[in-house]
Backbone as a printed PyTorch tensor [residue, N CA C, xyz], in Angstrom:
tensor([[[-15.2560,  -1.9900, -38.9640],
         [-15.5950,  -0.7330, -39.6110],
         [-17.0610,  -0.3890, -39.3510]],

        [[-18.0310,  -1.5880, -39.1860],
         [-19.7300,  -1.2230, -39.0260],
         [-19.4010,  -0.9140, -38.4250]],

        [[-19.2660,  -1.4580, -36.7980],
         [-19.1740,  -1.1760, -35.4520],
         [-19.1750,   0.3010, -35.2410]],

        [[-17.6680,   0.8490, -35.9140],
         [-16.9610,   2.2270, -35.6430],
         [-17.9550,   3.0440, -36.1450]],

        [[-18.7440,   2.8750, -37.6000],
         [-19.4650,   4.0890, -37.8640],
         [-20.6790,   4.1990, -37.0030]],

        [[-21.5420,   2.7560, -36.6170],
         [-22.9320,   2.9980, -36.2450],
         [-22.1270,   3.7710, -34.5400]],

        [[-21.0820,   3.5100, -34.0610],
         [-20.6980,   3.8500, -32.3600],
         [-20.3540,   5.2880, -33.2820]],

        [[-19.6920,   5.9970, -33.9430],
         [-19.8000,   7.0160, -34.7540],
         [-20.8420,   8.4140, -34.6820]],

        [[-21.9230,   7.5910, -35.5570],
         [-23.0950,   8.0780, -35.8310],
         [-24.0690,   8.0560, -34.7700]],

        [[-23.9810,   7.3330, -33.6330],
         [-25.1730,   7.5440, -32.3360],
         [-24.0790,   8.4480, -31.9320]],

        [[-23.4910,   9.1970, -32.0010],
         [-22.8140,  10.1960, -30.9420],
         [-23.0720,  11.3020, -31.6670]],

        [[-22.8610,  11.5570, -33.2150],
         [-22.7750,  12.5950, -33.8800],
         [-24.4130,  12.8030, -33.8570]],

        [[-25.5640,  12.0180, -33.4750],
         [-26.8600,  11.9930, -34.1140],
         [-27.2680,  12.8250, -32.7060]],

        [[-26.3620,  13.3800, -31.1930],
         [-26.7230,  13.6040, -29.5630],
         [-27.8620,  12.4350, -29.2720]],

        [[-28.1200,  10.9610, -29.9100],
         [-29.1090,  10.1840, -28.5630],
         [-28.0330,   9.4810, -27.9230]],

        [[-26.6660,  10.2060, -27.5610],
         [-25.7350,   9.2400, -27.0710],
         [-25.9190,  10.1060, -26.0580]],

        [[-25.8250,   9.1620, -24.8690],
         [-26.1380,   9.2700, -22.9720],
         [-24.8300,   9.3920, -22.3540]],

        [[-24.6070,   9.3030, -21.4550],
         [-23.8410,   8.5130, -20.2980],
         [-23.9630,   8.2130, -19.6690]],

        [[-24.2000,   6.5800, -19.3840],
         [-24.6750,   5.5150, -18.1100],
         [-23.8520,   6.0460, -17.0840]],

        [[-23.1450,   6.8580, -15.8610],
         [-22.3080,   7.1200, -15.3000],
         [-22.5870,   5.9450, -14.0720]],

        [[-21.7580,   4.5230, -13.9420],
         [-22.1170,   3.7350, -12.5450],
         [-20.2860,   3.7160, -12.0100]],

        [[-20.8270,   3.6590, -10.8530],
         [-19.3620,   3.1160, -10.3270],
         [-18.6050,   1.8510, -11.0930]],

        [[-17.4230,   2.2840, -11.0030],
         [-16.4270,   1.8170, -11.8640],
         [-15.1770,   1.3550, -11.2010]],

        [[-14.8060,  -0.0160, -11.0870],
         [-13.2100,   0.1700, -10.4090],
         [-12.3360,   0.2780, -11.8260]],

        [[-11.7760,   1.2890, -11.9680],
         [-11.0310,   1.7260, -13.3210],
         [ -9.7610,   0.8410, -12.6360]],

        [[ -9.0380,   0.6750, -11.9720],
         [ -7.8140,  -0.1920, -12.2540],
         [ -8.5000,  -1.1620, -12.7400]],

        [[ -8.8640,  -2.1080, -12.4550],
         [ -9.3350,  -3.2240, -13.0090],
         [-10.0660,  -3.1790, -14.4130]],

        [[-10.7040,  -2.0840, -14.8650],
         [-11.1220,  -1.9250, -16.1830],
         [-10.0810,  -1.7640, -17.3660]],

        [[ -8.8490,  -0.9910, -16.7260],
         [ -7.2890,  -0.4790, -17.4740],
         [ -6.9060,  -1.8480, -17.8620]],

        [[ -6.6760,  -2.8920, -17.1270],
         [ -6.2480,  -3.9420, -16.9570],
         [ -6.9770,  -4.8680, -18.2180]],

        [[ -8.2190,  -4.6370, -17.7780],
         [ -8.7880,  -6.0230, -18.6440],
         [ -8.7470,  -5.3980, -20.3220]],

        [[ -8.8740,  -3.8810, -20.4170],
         [ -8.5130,  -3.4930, -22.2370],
         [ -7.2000,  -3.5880, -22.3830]],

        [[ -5.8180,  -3.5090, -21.5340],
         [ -4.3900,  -4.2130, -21.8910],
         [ -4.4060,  -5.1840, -22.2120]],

        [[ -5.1790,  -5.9800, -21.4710],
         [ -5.1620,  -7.5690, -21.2290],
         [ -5.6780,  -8.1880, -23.0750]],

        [[ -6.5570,  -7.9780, -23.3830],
         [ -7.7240,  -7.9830, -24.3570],
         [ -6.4370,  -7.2850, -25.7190]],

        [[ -6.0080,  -6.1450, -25.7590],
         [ -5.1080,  -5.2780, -26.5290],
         [ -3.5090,  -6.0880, -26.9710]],

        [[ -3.3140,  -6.5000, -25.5950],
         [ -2.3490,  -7.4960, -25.5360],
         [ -2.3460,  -8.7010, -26.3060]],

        [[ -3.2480,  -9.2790, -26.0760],
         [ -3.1540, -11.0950, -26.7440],
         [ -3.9010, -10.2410, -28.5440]],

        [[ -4.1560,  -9.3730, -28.7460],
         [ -3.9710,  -8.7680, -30.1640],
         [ -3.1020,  -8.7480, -30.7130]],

        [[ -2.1040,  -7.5460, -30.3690],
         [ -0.6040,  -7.3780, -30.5930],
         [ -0.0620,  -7.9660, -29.4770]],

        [[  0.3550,  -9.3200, -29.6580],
         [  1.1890, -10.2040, -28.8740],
         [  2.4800,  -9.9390, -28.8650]],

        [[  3.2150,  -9.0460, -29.4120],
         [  4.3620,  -8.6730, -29.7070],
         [  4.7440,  -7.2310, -28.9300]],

        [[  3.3680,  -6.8720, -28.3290],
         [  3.7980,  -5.4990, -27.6810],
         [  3.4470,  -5.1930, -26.3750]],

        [[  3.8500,  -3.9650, -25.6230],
         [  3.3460,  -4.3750, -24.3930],
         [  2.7000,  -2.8050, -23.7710]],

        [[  2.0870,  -2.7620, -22.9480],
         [  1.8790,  -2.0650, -22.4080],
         [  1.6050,  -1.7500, -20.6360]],

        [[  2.4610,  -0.5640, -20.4990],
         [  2.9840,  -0.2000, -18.9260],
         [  1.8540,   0.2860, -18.0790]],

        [[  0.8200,  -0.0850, -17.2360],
         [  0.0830,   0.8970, -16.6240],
         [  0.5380,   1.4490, -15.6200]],

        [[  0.3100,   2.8890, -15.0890],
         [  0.8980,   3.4810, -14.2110],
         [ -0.5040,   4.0880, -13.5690]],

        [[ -0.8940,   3.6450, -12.5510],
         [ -1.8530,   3.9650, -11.9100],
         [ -2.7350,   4.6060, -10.5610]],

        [[ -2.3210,   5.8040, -11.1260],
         [ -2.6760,   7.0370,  -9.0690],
         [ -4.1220,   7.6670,  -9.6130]],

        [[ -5.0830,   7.0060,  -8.7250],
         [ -6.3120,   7.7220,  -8.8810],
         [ -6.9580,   7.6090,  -7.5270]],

        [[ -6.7990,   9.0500,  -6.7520],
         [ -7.1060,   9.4250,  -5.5050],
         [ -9.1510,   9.3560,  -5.6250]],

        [[ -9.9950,   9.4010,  -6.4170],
         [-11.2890,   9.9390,  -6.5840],
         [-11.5070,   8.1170,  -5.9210]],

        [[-12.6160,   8.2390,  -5.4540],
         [-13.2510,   6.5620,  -4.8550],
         [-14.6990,   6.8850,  -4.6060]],

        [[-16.0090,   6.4490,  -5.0240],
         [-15.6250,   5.5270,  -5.8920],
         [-15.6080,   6.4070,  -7.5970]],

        [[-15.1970,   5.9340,  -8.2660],
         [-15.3020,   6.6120,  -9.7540],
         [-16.3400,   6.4740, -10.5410]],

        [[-17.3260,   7.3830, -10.8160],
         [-18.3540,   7.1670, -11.5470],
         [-18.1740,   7.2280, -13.3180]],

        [[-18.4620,   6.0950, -14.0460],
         [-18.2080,   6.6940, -15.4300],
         [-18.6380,   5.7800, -16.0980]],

        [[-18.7830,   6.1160, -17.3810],
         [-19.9550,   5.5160, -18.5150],
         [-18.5530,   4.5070, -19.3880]],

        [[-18.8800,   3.1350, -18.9370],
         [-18.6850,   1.8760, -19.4510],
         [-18.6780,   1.8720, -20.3160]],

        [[-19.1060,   1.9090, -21.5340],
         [-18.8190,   1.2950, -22.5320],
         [-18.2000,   2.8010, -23.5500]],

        [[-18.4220,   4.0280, -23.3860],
         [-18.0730,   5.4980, -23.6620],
         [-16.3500,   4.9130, -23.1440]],

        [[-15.6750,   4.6380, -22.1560],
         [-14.5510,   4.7830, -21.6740],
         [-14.0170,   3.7710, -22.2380]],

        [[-14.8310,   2.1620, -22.4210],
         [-14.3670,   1.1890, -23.1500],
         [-14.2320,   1.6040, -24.7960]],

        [[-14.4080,   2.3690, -25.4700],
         [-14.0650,   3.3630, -26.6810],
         [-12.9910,   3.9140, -26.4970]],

        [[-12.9640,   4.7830, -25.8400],
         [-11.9270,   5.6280, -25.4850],
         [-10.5440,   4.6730, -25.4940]],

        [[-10.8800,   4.4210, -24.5320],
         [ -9.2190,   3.8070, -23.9570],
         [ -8.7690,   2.7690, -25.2980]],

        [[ -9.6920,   1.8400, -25.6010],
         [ -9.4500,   0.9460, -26.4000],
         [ -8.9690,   1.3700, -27.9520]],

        [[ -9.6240,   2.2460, -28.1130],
         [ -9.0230,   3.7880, -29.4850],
         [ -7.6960,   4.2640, -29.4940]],

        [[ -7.1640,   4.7710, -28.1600],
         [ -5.9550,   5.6000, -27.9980],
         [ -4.9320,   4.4110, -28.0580]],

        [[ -5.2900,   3.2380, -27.0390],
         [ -3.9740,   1.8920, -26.9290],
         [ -3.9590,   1.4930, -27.4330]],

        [[ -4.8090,   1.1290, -28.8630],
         [ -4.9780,   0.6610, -29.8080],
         [ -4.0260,   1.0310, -31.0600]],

        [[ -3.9980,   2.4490, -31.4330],
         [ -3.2820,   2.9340, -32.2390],
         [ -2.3170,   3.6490, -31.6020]],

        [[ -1.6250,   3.3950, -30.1800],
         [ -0.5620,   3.4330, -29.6680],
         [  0.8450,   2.2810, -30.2320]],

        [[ -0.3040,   1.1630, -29.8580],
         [  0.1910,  -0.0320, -29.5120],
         [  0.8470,  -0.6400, -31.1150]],

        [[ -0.3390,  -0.0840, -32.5970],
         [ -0.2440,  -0.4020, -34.1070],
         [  0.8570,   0.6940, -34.5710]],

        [[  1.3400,   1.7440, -34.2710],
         [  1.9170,   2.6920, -34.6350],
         [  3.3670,   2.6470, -34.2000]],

        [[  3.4810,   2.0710, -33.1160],
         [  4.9980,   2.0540, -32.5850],
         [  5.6390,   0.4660, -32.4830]],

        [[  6.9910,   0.4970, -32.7230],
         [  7.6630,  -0.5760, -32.7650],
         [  7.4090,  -1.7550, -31.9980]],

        [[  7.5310,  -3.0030, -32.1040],
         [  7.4860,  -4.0030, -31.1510],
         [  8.0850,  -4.3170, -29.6970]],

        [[  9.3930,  -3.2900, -30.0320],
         [ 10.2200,  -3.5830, -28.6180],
         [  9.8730,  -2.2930, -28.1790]],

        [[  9.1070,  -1.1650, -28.4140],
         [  8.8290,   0.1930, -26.9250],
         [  7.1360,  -0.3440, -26.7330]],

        [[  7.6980,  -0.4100, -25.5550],
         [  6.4490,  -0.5520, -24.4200],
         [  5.3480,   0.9150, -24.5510]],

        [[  4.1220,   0.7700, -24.3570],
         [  3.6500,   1.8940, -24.8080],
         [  3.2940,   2.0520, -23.4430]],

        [[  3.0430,   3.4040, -23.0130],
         [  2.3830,   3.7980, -21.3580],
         [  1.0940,   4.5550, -20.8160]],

        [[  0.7700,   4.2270, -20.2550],
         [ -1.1350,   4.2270, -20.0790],
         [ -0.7790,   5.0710, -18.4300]],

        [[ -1.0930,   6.3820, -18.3880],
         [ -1.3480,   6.5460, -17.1690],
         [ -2.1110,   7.2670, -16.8810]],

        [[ -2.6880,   6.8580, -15.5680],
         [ -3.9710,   7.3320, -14.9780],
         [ -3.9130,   7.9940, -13.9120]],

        [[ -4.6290,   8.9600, -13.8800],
         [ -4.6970,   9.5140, -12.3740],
         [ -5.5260,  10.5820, -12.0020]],

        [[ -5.9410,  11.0960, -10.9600],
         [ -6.7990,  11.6680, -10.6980],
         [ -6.4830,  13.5320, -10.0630]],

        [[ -7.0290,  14.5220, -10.8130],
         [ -7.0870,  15.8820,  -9.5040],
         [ -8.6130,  16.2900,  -8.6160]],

        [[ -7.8460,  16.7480,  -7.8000],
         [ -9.1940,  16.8170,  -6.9890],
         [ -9.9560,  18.1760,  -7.0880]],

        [[ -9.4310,  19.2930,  -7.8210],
         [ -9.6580,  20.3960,  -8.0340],
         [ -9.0630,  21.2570,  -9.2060]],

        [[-10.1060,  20.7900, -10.6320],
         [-11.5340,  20.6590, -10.3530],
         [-10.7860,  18.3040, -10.4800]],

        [[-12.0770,  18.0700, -10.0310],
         [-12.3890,  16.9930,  -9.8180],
         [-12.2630,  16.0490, -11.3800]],

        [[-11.3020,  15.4290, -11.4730],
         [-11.3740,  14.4610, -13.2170],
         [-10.3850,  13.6890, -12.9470]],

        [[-10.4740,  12.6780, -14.0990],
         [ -9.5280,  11.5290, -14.2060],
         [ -9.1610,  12.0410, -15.4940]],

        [[ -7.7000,  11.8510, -15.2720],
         [ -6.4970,  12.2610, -16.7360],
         [ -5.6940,  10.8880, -16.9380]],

        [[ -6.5000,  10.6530, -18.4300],
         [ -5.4240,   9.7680, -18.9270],
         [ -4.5800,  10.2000, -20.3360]],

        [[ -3.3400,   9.5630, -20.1710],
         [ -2.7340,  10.1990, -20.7280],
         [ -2.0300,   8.3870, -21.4430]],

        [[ -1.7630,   9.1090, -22.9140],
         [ -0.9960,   7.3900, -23.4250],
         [  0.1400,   7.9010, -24.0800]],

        [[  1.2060,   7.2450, -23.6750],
         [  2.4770,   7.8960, -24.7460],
         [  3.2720,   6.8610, -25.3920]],

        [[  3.2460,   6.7280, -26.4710],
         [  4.2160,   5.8750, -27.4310],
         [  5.4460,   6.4180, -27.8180]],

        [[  6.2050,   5.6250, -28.3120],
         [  7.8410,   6.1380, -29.3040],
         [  7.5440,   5.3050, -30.7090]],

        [[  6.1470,   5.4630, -31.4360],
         [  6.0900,   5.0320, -32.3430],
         [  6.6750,   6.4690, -33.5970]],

        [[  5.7860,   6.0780, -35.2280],
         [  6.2340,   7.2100, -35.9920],
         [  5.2960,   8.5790, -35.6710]],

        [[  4.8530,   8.8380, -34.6460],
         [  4.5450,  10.2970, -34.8300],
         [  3.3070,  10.9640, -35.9950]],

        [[  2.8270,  11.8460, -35.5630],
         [  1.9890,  12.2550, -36.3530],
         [  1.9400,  13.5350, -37.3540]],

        [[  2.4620,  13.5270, -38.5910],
         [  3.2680,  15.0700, -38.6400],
         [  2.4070,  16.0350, -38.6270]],

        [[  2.7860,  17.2380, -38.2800],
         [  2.1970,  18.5800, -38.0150],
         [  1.3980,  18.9260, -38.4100]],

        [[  1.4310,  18.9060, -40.3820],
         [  0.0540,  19.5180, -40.8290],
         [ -1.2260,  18.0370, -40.9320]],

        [[ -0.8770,  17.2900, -40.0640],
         [ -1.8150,  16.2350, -40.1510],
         [ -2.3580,  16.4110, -38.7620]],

        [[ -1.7180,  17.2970, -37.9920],
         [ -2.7170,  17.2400, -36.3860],
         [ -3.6620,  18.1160, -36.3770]],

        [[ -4.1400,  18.9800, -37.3940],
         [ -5.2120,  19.7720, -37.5040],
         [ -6.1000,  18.5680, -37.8590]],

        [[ -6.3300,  17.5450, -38.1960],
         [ -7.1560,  16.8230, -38.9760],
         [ -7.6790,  16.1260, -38.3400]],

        [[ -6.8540,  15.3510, -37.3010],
         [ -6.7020,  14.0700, -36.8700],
         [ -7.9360,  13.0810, -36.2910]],

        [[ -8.9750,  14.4260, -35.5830],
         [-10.2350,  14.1770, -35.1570],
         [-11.0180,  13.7040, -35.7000]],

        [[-10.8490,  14.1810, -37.7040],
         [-11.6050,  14.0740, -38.8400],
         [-12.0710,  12.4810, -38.9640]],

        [[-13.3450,  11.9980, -39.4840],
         [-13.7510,  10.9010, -39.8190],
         [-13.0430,  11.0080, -40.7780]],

        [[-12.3020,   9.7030, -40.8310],
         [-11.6330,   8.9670, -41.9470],
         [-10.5620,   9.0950, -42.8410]],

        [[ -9.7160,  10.6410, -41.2180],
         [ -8.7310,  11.3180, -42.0920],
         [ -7.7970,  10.4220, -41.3210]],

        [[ -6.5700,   9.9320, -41.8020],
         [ -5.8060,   9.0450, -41.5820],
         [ -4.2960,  10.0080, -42.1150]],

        [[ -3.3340,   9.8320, -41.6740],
         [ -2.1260,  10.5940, -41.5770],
         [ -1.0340,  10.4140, -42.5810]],

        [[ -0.8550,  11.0470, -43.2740],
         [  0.1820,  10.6110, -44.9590],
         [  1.3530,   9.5290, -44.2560]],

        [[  2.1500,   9.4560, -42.6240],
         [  2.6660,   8.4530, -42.9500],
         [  2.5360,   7.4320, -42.6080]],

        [[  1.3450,   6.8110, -42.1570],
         [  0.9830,   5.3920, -41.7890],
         [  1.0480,   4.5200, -43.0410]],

        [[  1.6740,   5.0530, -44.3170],
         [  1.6870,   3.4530, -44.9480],
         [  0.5960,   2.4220, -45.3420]],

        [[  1.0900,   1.3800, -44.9580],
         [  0.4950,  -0.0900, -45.1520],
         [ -0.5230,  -0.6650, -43.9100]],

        [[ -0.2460,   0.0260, -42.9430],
         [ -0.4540,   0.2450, -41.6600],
         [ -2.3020,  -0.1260, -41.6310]],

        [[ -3.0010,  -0.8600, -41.2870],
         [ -4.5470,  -1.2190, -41.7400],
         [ -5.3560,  -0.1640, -40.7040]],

        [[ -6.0670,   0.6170, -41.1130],
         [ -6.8130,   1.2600, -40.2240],
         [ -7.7680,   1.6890, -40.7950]],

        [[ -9.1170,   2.6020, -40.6650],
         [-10.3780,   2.9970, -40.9840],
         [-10.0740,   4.3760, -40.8700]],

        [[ -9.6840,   5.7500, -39.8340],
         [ -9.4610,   6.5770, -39.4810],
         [-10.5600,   7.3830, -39.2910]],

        [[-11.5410,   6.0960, -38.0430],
         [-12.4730,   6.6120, -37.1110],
         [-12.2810,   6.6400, -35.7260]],

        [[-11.0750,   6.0440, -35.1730],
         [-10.7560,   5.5690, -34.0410],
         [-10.7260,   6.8080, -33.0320]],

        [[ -9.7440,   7.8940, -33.6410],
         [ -9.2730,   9.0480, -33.3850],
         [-10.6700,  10.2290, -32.8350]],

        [[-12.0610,  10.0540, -34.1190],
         [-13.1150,  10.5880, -34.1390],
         [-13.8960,   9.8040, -33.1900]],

        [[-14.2400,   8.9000, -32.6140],
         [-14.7600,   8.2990, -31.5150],
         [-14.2180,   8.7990, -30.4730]],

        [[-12.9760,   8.8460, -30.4580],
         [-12.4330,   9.3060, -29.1050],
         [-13.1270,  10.5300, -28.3340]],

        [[-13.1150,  11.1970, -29.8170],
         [-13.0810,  12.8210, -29.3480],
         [-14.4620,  13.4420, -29.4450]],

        [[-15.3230,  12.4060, -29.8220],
         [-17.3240,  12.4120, -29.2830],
         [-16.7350,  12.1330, -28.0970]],

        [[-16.0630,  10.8230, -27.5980],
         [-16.6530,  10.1300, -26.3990],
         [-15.8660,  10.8610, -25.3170]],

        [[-14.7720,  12.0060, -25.8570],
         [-14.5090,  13.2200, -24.6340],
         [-15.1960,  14.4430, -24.9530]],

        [[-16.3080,  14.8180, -25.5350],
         [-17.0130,  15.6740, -25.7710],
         [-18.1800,  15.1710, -25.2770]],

        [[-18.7970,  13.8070, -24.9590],
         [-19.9280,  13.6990, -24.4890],
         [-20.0910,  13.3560, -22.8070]],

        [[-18.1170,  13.7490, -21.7500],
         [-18.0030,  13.9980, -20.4490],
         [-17.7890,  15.7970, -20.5720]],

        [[-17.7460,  16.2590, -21.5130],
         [-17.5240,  17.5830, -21.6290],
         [-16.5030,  17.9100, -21.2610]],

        [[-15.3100,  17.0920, -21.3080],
         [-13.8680,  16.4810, -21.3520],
         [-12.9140,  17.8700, -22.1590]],

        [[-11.5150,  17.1620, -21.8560],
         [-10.1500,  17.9890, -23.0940],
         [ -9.9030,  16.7240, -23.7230]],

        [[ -9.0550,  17.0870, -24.2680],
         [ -7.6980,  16.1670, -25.4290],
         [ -7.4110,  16.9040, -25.6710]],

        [[ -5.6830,  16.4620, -25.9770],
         [ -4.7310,  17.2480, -26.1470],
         [ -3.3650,  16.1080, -26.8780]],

        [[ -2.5370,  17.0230, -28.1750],
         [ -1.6040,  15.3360, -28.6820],
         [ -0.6990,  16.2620, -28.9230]],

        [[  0.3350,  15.3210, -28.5090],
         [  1.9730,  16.1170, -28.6650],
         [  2.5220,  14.8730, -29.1200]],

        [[  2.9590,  15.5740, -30.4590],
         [  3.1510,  14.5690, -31.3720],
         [  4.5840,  14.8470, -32.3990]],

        [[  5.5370,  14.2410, -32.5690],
         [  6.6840,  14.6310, -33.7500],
         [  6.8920,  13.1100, -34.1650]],

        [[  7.1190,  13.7530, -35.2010],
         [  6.9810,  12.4900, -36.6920],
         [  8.8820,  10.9140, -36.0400]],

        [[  8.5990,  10.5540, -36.3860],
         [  9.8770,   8.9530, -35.6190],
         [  9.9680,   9.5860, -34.1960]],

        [[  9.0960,  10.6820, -33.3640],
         [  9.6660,   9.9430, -31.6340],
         [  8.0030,   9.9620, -31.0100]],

        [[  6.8480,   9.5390, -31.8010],
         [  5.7200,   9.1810, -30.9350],
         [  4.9520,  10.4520, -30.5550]],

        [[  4.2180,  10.0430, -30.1080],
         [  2.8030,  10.3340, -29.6970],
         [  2.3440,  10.2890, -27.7410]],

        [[  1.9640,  11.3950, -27.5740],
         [  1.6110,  11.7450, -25.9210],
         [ -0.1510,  12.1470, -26.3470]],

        [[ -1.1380,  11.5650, -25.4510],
         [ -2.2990,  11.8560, -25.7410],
         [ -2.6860,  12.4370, -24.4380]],

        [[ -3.2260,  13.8060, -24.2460],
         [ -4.1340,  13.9770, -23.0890],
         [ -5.1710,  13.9570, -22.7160]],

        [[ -5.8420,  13.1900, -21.7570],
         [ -7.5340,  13.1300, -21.5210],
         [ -8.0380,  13.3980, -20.4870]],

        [[ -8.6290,  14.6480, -20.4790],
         [ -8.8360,  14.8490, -18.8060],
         [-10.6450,  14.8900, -19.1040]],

        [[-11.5470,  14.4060, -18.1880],
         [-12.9030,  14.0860, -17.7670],
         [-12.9110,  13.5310, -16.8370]],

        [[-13.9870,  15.3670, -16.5100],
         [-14.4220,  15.9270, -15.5220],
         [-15.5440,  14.7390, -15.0540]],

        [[-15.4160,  14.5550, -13.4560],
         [-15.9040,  13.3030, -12.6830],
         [-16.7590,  13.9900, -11.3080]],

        [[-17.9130,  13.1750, -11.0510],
         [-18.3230,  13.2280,  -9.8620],
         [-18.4240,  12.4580,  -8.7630]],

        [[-18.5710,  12.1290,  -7.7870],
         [-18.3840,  11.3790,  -6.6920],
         [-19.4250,  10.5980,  -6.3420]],

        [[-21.0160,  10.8410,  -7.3450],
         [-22.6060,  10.6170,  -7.2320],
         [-22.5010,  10.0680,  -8.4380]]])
């Protein structure tokens, strides 16, 4: 919970940067499954991975938020036996990497997706379910500080589709 507010509050305060260095993102996808995985040992997750851009420039530990936020409460939200799916890929015009995560967990209901961005607004049906409901609000600094989208298509028992597109340069 520290962690989430002080990574929180340096974004909401603008002295948050972006280190942008080359990045081999398959191998970065990999090691937050990997890491996400031996967490929820009970669940799994599919990467699907087409990213034409080489090399990929992008801010490390901003993307290690990101990704680790969305698969995170992919992975806590949906059943043990659906595989959750992580895919990546790249357009060349305009130039970004889109990731996108989709679960068949419970869904997020409707008048709760106006909110969802909100620090510490958490969704009437998560239950017992342990969370803070900053995860969601990190995300969406750390696609506001590539000057990024998101986008969630969401219905309550068939899951959650997240869109992330940030905009990339080749320098």
């Amino acid at each position: 919970l520290l962690e989430d507010v002080l990574i929180l509050s340096k974004a909401e305060s603008g002295k948050q940067k972006l280190k942008l260095v080359p990045l081999d993102l398959e191998d970065f996808c990999h090691q937050i499954i990997q890491e996400l995985e031996s967490i929820y040992a009970d669940r799994k997750v599919n990467l699907d991975y087409l990213v034409e851009i080489s090399p990929v420039f992008l801010d490390h530990k901003t993307l290690r938020h990101l990704l680790s936020n969305l698969l995170s409460n992919a992975l806590k939200y949906s059943p043990p036996e659906e595989t959750v799916e992580l895919k990546v890929f790249s357009s060349q015009e305009p130039a970004e990497i889109i990731i996108e995560v989709c679960d068949r967990g419970i869904g997020i209901p409707e008048e709760s997706q106006k909110h969802i961005f909100e620090s510490f607004y958490r969704a009437s049906n998560v239950e017992n379910t342990v969370g803070t409901g900053l995860g969601l609000s990190i995300v969406k600094k750390a696609v506001e500080l590539y000057l990024g989208s998101i986008t969630i298509d969401s219905k309550v028992d068939q899951g959650t589709n997240i869109l992330v597109k940030l905009p990339v340069k080749n320098q």
